[in-house]
C-alpha positions in Angstrom: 81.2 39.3 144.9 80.1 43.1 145.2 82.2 45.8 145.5 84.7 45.1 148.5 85.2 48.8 150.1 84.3 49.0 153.7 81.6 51.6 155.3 84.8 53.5 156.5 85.7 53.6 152.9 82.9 55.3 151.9 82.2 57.5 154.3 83.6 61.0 153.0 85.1 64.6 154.4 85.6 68.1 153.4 89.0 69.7 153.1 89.8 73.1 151.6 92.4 74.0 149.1 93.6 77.0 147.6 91.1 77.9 144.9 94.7 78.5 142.7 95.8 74.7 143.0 92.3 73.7 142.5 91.7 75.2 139.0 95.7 74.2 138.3 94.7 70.1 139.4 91.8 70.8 137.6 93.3 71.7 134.3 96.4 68.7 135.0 93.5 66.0 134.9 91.4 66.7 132.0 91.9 64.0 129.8 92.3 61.4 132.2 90.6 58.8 133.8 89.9 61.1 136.7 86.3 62.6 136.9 87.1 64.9 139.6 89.6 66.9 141.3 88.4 64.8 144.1 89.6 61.7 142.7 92.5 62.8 141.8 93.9 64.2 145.3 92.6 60.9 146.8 94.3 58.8 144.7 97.6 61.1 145.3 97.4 60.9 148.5 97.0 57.6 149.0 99.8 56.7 146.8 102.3 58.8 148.9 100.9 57.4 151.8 101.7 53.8 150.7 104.9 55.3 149.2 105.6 56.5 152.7 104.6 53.4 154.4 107.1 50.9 152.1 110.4 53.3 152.9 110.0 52.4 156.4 112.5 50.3 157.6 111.7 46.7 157.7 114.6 46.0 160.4 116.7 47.8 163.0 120.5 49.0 161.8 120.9 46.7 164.6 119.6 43.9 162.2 121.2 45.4 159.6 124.7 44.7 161.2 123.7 41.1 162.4 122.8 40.1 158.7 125.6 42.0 157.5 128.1 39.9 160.0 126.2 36.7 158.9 126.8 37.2 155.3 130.7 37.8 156.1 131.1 34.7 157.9 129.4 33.0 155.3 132.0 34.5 152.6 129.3 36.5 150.5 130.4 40.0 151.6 134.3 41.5 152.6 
């Protein structure tokens, strides 16, 4: 199958970071699976992006209200 990660995926950028919170992300991965501090604020990131992208909300209050109004006329809620 071959590795599945698009061009965009690959392609790569250069950020800057306090040299302080470098040496301290540094020290917090040694150990684990992460080869660089790199890696490491990638993966990060990406998981508070995804984190970020789930607690949006899936429907309106709007929506909220109509389902809530459903589920009283149906008995399931007071």
């Amino acid at each position: 199958m071959g590795n599945m990660e698009t061009s965009e995926e690959k392609k790569f950028t250069k950020i800057s970071i306090p040299t302080s919170l470098f040496e301290k992300i540094k020290e917090r991965i040694k150990g684990t699976g992460f080869p660089t501090v790199s890696s490491y604020v990638t993966y990060v990131l990406r998981e508070l992006i995804e984190e970020e992208e789930e607690e949006k909300e899936p429907f309106t209050k709007e929506d909220e209200e109509k389902i809530k109004a459903r589920l009283r006329a149906l008995g399931y809620i007071d």
